[in-house]
N, C-alpha and C positions, 0 to 999 in steps of 0.2 A: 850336377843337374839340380835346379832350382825344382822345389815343390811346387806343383799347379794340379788341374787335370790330365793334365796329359802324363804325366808322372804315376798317378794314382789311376789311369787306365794302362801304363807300364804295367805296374805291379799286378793288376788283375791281369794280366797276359800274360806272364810269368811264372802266377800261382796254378795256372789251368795248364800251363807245357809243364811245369812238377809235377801236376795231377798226371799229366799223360806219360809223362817217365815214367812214375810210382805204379799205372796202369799196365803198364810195358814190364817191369819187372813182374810183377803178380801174373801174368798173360805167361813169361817165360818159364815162371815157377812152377806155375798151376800145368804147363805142354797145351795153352792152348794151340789151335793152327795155325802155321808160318803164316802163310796166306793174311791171317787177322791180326797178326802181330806186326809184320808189314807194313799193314794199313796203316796200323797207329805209328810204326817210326815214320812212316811217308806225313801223318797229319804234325808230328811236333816236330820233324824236322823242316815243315812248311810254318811252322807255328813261331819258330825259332828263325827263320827268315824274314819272316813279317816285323816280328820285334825288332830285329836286325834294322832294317829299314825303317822301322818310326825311328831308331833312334841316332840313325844318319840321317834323318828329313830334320829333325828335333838338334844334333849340331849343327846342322848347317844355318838353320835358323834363329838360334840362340850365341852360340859362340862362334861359329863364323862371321854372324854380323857384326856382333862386339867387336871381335879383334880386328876387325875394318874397320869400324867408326873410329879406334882407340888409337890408330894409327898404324898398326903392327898388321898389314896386309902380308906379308913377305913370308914371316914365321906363323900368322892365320892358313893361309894357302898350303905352308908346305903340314902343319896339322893337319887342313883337311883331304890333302891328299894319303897321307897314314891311314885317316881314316876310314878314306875309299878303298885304297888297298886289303885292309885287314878283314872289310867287311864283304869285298869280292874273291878273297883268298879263304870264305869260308864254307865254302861251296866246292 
């Protein structure tokens, strides 16, 4: 992945589902209630789907088109098929 904004709003997305891990541990330590702990795997395991998805919108855009222009459609396609797979097999 090439540095840009989109990169650098990556890592802010990332550093906030750590937060909510790190949150989650401390909630499990401290016995807060199922119920509110919950909440929080439901919001980073939603958190973690989103990033999922910029960052199959983000190959598809960047190295999918490459490997098109470059000539190499045949072994682009079957990358981004991988790609699909691994990231609907995480759910």
């Amino acid at each position: 992945m090439e540095k840009s904004t989109d990169v650098q709003k990556l890592h802010r997305r990332i550093r906030k589902i750590v937060g909510q891990v790190q949150a989650l541990d401390r909630m499990v330590e401290e016995g807060a209630p199922c119920e509110d702990v919950l909440s929080l795997v439901h919001a980073a395991k939603a958190a973690l789907a989103h990033c999922g998805a910029a960052i199959l919108r983000r190959h598809i855009r960047h190295c999918v088109l490459a490997g098109v222009e470059h000539g190499d459609a045949g072994r682009t396609l079957d990358d981004l098929a991988k790609a699909v797979d691994r990231f609907t097999n995480m759910y």
